[in-house]
C-alpha positions as CSV (number, residue, x, y, z in Angstrom):
1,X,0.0,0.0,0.0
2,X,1.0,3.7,-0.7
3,X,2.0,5.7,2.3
4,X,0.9,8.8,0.5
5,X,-3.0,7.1,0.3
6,X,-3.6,9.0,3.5
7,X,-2.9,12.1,2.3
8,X,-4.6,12.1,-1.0
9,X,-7.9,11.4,0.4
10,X,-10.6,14.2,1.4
11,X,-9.8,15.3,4.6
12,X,-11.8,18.0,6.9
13,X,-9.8,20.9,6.1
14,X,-10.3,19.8,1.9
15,X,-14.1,20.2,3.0
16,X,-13.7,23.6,4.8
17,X,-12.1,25.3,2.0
18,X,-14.5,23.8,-0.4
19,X,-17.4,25.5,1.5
20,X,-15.1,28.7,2.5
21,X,-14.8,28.7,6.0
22,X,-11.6,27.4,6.2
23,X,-10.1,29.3,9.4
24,X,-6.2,28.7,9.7
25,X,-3.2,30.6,8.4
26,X,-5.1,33.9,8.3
27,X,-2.4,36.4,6.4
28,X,-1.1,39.5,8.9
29,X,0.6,42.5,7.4
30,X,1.6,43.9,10.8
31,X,3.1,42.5,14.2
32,X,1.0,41.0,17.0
33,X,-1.1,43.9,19.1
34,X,-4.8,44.6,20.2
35,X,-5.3,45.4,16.3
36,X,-3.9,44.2,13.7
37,X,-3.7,44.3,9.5
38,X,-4.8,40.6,8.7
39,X,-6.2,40.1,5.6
40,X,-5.5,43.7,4.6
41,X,-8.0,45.1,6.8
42,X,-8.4,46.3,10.4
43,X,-8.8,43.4,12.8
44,X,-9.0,43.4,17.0
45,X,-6.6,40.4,17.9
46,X,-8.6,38.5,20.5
47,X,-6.6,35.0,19.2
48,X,-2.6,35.8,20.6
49,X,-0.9,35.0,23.4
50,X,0.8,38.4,23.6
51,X,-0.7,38.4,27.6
52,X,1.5,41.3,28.6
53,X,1.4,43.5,25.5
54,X,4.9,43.5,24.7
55,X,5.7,42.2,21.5
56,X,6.0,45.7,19.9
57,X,7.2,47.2,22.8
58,X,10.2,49.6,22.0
59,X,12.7,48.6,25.0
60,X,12.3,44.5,23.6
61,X,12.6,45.7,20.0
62,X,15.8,47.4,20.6
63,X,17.4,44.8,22.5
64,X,16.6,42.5,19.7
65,X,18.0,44.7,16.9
66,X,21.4,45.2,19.4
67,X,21.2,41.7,20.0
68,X,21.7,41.0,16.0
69,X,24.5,43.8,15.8
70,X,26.7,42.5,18.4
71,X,26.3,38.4,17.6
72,X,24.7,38.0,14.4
73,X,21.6,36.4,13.4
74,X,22.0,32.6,15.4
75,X,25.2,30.9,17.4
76,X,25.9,27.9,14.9
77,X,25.8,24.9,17.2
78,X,23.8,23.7,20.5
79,X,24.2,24.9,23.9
80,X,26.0,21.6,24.5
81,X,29.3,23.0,22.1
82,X,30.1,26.6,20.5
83,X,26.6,27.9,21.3
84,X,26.9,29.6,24.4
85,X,26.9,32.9,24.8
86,X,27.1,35.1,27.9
87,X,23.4,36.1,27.4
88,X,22.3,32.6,27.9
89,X,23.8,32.2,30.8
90,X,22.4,36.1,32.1
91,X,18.7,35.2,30.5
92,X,19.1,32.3,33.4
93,X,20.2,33.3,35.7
94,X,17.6,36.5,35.7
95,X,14.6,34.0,35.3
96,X,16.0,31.8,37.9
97,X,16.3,34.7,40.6
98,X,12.8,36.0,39.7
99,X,11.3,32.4,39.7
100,X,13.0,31.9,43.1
101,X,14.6,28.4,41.9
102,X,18.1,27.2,42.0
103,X,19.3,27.2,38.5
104,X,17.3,27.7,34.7
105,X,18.1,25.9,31.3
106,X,16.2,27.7,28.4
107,X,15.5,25.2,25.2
108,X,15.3,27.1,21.4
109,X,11.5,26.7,21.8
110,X,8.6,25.6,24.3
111,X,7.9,22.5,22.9
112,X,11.5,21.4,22.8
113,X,11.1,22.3,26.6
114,X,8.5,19.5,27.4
115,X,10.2,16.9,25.2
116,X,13.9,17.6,26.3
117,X,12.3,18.1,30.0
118,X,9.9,14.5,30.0
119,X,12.6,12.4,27.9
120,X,15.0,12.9,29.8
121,X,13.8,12.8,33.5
122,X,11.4,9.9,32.6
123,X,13.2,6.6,31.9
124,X,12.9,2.5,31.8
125,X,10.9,1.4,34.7
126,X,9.5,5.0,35.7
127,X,6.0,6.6,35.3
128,X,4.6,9.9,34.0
129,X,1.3,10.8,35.0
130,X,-0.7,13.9,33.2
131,X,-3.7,15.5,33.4
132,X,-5.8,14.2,29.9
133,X,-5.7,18.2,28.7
134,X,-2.4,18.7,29.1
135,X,-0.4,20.3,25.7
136,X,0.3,18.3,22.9
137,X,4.3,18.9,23.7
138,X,4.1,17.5,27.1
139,X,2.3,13.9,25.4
140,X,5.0,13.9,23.0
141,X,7.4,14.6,25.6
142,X,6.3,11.5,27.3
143,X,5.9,9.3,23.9
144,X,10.0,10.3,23.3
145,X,11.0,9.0,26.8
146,X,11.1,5.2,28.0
147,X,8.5,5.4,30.9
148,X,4.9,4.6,30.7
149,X,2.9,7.3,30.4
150,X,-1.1,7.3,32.6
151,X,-3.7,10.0,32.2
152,X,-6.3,10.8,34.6
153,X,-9.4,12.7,34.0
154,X,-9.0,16.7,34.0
155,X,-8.3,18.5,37.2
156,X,-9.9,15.1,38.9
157,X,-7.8,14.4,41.8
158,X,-10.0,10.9,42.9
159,X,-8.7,9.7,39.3
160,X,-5.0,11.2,39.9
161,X,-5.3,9.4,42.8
162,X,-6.1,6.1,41.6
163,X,-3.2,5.9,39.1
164,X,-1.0,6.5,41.5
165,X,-2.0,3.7,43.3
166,X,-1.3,1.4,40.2
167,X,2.2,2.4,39.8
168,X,4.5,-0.2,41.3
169,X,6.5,1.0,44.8
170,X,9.5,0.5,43.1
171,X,8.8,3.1,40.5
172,X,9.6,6.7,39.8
173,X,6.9,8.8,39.4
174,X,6.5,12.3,37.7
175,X,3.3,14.4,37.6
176,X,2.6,16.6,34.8
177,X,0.0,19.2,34.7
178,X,-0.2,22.8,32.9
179,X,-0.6,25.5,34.9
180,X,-3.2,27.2,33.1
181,X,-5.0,24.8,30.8
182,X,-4.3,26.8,27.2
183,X,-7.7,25.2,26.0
184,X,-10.1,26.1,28.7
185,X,-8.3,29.1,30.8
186,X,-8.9,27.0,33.9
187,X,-6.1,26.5,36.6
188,X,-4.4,22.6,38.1
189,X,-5.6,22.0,41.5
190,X,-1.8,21.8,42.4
191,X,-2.3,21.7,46.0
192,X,-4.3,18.7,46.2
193,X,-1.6,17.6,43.3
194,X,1.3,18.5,46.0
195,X,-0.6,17.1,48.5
196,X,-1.3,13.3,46.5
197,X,2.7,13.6,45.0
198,X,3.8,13.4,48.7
199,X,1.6,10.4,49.8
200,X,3.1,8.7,46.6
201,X,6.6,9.3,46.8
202,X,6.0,11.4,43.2
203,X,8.0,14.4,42.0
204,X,5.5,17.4,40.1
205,X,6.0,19.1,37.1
206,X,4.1,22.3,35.5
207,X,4.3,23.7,32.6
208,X,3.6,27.4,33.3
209,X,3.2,28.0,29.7
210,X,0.1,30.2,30.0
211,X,0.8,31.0,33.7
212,X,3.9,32.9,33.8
213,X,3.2,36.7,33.1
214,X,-0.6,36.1,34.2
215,X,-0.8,34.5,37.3
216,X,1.1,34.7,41.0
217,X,2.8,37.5,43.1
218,X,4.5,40.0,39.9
219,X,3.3,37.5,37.2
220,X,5.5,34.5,38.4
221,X,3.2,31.6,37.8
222,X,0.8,29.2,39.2
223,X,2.7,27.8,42.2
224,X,3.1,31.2,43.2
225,X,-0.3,31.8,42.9
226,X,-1.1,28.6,45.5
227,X,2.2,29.9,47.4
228,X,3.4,26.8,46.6
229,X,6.7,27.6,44.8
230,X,8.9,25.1,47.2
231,X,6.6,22.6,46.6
232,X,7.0,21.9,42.4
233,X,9.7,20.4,41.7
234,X,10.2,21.6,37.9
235,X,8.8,24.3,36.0
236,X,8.4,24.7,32.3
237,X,7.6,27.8,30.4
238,X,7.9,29.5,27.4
239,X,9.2,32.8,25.8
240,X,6.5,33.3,23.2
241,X,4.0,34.3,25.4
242,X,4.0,37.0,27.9
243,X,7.2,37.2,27.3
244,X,7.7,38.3,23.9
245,X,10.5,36.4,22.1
246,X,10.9,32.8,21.5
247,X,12.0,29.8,23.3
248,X,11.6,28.0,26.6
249,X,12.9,26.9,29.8
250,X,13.5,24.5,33.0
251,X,13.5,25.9,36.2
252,X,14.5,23.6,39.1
253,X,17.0,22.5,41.5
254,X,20.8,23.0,40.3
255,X,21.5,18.8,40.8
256,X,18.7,18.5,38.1
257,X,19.1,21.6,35.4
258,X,22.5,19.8,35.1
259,X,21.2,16.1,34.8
260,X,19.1,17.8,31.6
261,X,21.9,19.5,30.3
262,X,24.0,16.3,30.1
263,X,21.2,14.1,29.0
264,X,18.5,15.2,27.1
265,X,19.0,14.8,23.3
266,X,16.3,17.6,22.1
267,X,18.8,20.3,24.0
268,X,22.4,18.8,23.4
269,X,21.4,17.9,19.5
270,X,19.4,21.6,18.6
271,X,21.2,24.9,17.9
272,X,20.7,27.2,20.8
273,X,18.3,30.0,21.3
274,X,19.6,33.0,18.8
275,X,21.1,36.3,20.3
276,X,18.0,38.2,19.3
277,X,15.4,36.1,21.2
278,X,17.2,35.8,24.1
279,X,17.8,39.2,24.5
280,X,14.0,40.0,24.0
281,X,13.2,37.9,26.4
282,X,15.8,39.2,28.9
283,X,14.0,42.8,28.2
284,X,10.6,41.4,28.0
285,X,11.1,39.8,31.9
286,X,13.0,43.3,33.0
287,X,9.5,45.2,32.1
288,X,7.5,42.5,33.6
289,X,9.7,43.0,37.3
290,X,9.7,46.5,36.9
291,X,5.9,47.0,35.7
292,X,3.9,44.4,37.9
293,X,0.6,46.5,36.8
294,X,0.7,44.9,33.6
295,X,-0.1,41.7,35.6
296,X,-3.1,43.4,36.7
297,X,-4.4,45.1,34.0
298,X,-4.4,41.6,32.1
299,X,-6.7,40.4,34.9
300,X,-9.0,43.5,35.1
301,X,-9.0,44.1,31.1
302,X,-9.8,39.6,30.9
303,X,-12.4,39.8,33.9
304,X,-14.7,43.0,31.7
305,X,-14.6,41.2,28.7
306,X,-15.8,37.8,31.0
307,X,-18.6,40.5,32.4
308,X,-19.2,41.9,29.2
309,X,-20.1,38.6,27.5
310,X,-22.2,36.9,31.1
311,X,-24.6,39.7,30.7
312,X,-25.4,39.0,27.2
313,X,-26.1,35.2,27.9
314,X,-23.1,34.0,26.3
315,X,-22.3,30.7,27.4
316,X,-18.6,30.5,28.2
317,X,-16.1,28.3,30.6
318,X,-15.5,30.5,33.7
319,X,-11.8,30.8,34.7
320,X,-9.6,33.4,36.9
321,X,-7.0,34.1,33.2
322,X,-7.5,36.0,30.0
323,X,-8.4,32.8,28.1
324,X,-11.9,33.2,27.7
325,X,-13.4,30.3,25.4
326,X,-16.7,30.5,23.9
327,X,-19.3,27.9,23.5
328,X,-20.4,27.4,19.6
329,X,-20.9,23.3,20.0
330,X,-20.7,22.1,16.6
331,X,-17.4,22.2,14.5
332,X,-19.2,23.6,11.2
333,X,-20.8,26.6,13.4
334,X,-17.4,27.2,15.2
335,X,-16.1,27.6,11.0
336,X,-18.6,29.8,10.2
337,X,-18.5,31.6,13.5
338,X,-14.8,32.6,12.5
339,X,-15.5,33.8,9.6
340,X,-18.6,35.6,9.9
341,X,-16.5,37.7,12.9
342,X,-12.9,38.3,10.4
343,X,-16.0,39.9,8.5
344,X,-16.6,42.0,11.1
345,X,-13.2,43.0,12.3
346,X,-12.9,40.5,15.0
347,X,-10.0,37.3,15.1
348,X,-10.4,34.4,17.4
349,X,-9.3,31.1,17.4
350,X,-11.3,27.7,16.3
351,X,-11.2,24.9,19.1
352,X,-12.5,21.9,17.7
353,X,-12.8,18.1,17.5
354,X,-10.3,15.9,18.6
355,X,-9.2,18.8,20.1
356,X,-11.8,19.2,22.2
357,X,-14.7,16.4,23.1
358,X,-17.3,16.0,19.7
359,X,-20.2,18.8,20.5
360,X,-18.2,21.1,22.8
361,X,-16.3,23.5,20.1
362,X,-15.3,26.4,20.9
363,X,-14.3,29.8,20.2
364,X,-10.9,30.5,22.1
365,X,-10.4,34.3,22.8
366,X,-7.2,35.7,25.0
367,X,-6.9,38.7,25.8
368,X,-3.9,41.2,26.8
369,X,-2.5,44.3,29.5
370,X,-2.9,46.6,26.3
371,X,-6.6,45.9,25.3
372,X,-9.1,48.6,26.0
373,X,-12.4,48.8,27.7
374,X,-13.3,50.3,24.4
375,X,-11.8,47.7,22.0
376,X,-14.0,45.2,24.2
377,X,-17.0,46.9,23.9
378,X,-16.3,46.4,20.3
379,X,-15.4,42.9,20.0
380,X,-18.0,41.7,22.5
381,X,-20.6,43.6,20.5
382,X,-20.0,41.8,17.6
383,X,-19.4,38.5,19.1
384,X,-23.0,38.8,20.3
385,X,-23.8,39.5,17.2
386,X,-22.7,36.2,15.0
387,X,-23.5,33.9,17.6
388,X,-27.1,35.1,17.3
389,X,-27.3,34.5,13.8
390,X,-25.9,30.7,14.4
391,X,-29.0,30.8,17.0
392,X,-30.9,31.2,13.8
393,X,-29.3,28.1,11.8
């Protein structure tokens, strides 16, 4: 048989395009902000992680453009050989002093985190346990690694529970959970997470991917936000989000950042992050320490737009973050739903089957520190709007 027979059948997104409502690789003619050009015409950006605002920030460009001038565009080799630089090494250490761990390793990107993280940490004979809505980096993660991997039920800590209790004694055990579900905008119950990972003898992992920059005292994640920062033993994150560059990270205890270093193939065999993202993201994390109101204004501007929509009956999953995701149910009405609000000015993102459970799709919006009361008032207007005419379908 042809390996290619796959491919050339008709698949879902063949039968979006056909009927026009294809909703991926939208064309944007300026940078990430509350508005954008996309499509060549004005657009509010309700679809980017951009949680602090920053990516067009002036301080972050400018350390970029320095960045290129004084190293060039990329360092030629991993981390592991030539590609160190003395920015890497400050880009650490700052994170690691503002995360209040012991030591940081960044990766060239967030998913490399997760599977350099899981791969190496989890090997023969050990067990990685993760929530079933966990990001598709941290499954792959733990398909690259030689453990066996359980999932228990989202945020249900009786099923957590009970596969822990199936793991052999002898075992090693890692729990993985996102912070901030990227999906839903809901939070890990990690204290009854820390609480089950001591009665089994487990380690925890989070990946803080949406949680860094939103949640926590200053913006530093979801263990701070349970003050439970001692208590997780590694942290993942990313530099594409509130952050504003590219890349990712491990924040733990020295003994293990260089256990990682030494052993995980995804850092040691990938160049390293390039001057200009690392210094971005070194500027990006000075604004955030220096301007801790941004952290609030994400949560104010996130909790207007959450009022905004409630009063108009719009049926949405509640959460304390600036992912606000909107009920539309049916895959060809979240399609439409898209389109009929690009029409209007308005970009969110589709969420649907597998990646969410058949006849729960959803419209993903996320907001940011720079969005307006007055920009919402816009986009929630016409949100109401097109879901009433799907009412009508």
């Amino acid at each position: 048989m042809d390996i290619f027979n796959k491919i050339t059948k008709k698949h879902n997104y063949d039968i979006a395009k056909e009927k026009g409502v294809y909703p991926y690789f939208h064309k944007l003619y300026s940078g990430q902000d509350t508005v954008v050009n996309m499509e060549g015409k004005r657009t509010i950006m309700l679809g980017s992680n951009n949680y602090l605002g920053l990516t067009n920030h002036p301080k972050i460009k400018e350390a970029g453009i320095k960045a290129i001038e004084k190293y060039g565009s990329g360092c030629s080799g991993s981390r592991f050989l030539n590609g160190t630089l003395d920015i890497h090494l400050k880009l650490e250490n700052d994170l690691a002093q503002f995360l209040n761990k012991e030591s940081v390793m960044t990766f060239s990107t967030g998913f490399q985190s997760n599977l350099g993280i899981i791969s190496a940490i989890v090997g023969h004979g050990d067990y990685v346990i993760c929530d079933k809505e966990n990001h598709a980096s941290i499954y792959d993660g733990c398909k690259l690694s030689y453990g066996k991997m359980l999932r228990y039920n989202h945020n249900d800590m009786e099923d957590l529970e009970r596969k822990l209790k199936s793991v052999p004694q002898e075992a090693g055990i890692l729990i993985v959970t996102d912070g901030v579900f990227s999906m839903s905008g809901d939070i890990c119950k990690l204290p009854e997470i820390v609480d089950l990972a001591k009665k089994y003898q487990a380690r925890v992992m989070i990946d803080d991917a949406h949680g860094l920059g939103v949640l926590g005292e200053g913006g530093r994640g979801t263990a701070s936000y349970f003050n439970l920062e001692n208590e997780v033993d590694i942290y993942m994150g990313t530099f594409s989000k509130s952050l504003a560059s590219l890349g990712g990270y491990m924040a733990s205890s020295s003994d293990v950042v260089e256990y990682v270093k030494h052993t995980s193939r995804p850092y040691i065999f990938s160049a390293s992050m390039t001057p200009a993202n690392v210094c971005c993201a070194t500027a990006a994390l000075e604004i955030l320490k220096n301007e801790p109101e941004r952290v609030e204004n994400l949560k104010n501007i996130s909790s207007y737009m959450r009022k905004k929509l409630k009063e108009n009956n719009v049926d949405i999953i509640e959460s304390k973050t600036p992912i606000i995701p909107i009920y539309t149910y049916q895959d060809d009405k979240t399609f439409i739903a898209c389109k009929l609000l690009l029409e209007r000015g308005v970009y969110v993102n589709p969420v649907v089957s597998p990646a969410t459970p058949v006849g729960q799709s959803l419209l993903r919006t996320s907001y940011t520190a720079n969005h307006t009361k007055e920009l919402i008032d816009e986009a929630s207007e016409k949100i109401v709007e097109v879901l009433n005419i799907l009412k009508e379908m």
